[in-house]
Biotite code that builds the C-alpha atoms (Angstrom):
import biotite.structure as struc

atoms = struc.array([
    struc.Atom([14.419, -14.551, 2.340], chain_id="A", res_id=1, res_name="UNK", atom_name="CA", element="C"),
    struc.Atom([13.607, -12.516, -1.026], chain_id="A", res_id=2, res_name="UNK", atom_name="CA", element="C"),
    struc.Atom([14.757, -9.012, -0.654], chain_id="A", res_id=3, res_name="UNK", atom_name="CA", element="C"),
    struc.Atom([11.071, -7.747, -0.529], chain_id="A", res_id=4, res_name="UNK", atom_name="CA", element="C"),
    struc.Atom([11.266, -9.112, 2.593], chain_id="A", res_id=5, res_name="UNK", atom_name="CA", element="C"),
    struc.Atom([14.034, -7.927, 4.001], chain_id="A", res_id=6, res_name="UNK", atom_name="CA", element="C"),
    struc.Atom([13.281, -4.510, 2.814], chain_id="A", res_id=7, res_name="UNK", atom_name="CA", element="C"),
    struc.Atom([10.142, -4.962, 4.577], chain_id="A", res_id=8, res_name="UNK", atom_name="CA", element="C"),
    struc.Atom([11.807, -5.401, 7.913], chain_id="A", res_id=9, res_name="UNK", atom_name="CA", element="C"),
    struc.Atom([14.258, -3.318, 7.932], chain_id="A", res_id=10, res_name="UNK", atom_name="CA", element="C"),
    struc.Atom([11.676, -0.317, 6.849], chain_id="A", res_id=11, res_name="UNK", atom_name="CA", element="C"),
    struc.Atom([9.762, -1.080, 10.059], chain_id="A", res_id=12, res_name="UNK", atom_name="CA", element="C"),
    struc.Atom([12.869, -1.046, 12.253], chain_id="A", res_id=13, res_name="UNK", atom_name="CA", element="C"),
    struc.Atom([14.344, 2.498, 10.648], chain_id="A", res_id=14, res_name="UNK", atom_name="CA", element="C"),
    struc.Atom([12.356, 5.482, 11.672], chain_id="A", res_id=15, res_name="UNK", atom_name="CA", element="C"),
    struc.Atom([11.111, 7.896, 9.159], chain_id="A", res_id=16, res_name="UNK", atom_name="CA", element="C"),
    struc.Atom([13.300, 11.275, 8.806], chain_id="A", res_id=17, res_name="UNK", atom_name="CA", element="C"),
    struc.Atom([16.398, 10.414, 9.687], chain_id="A", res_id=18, res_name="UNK", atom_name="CA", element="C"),
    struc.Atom([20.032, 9.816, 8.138], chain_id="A", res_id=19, res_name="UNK", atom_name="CA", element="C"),
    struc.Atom([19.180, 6.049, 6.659], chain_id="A", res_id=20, res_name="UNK", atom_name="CA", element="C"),
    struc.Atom([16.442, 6.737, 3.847], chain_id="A", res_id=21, res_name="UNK", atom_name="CA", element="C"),
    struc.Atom([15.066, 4.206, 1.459], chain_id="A", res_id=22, res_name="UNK", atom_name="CA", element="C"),
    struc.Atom([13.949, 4.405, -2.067], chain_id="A", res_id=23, res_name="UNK", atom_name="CA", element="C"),
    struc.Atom([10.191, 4.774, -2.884], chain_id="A", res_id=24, res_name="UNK", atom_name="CA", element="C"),
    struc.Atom([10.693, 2.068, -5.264], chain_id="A", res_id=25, res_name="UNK", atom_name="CA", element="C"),
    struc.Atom([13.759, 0.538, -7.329], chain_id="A", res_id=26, res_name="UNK", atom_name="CA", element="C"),
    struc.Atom([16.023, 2.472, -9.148], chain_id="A", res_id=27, res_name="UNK", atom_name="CA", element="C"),
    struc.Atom([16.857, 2.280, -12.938], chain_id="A", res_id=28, res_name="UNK", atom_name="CA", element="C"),
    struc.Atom([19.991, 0.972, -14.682], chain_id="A", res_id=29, res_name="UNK", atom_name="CA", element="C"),
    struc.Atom([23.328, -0.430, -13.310], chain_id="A", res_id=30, res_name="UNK", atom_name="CA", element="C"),
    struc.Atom([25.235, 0.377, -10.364], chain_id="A", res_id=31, res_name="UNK", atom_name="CA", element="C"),
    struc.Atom([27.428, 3.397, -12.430], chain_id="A", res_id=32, res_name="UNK", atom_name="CA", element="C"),
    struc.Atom([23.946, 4.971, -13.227], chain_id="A", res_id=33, res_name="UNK", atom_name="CA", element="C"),
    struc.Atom([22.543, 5.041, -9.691], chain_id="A", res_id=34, res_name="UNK", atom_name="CA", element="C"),
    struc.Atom([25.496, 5.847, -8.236], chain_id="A", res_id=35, res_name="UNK", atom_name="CA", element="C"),
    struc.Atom([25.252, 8.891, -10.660], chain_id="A", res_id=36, res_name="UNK", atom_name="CA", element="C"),
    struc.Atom([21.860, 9.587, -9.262], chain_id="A", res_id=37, res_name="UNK", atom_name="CA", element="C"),
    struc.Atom([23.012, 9.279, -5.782], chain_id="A", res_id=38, res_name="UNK", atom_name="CA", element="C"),
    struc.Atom([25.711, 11.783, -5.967], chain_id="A", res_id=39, res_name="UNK", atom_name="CA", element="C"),
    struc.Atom([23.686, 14.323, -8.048], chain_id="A", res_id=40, res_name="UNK", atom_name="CA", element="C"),
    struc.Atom([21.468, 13.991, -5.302], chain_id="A", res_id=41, res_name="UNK", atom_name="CA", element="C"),
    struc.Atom([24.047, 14.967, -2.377], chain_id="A", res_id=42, res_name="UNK", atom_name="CA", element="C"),
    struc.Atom([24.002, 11.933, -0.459], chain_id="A", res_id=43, res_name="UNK", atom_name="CA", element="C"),
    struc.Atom([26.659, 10.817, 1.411], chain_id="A", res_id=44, res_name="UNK", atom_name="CA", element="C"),
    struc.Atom([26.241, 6.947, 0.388], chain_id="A", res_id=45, res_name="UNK", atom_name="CA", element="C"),
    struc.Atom([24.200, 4.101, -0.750], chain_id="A", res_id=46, res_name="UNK", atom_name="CA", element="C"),
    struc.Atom([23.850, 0.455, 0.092], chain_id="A", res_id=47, res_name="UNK", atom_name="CA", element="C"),
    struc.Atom([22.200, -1.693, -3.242], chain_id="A", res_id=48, res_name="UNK", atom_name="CA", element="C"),
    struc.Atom([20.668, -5.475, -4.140], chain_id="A", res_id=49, res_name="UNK", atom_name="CA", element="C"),
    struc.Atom([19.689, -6.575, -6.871], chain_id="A", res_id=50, res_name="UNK", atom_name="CA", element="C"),
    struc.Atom([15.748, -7.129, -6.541], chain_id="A", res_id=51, res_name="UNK", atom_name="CA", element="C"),
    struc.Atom([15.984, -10.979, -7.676], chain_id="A", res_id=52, res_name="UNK", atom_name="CA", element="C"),
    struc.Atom([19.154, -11.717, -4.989], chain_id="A", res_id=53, res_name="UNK", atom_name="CA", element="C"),
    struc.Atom([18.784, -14.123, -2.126], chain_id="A", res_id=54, res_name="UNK", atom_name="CA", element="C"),
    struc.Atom([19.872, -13.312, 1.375], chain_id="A", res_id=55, res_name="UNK", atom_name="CA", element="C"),
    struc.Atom([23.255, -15.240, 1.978], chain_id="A", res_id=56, res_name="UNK", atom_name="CA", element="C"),
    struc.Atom([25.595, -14.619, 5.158], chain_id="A", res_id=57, res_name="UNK", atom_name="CA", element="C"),
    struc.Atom([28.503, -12.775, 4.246], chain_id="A", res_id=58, res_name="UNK", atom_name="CA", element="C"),
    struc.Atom([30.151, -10.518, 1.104], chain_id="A", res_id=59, res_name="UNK", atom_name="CA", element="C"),
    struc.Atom([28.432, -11.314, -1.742], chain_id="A", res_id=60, res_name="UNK", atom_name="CA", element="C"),
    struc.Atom([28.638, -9.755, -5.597], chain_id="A", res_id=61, res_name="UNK", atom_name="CA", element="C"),
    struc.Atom([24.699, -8.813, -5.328], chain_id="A", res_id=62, res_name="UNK", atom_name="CA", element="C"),
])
């Protein structure tokens, strides 16, 4: 399942407001620069794909 997809889903299932917030639309650059962004920003995390991965069970590199 593309991770448009998924994204879709799991927008639907996460309510608006609270402590798990999504991206209005992909971020630019490479994992060092949006993890950059994210910590300028004063967030306590972030969980990333890339937008062309594929969903496979398990740890994956993407």
């Amino acid at each position: 399942m593309p991770l448009v997809d998924r994204r879709e889903i799991l927008e639907a299932l996460i309510p608006d407001g609270g402590q798990i917030q999504f991206s209005q639309e992909a971020l630019p650059g490479g994992a060092k620069a949006i993890f950059h962004l994210v910590e300028k920003a004063g967030l306590e995390g972030m969980v990333s794909e890339r937008t062309d991965s594929i969903y496979r069970r398990g740890p994956s590199t993407n």
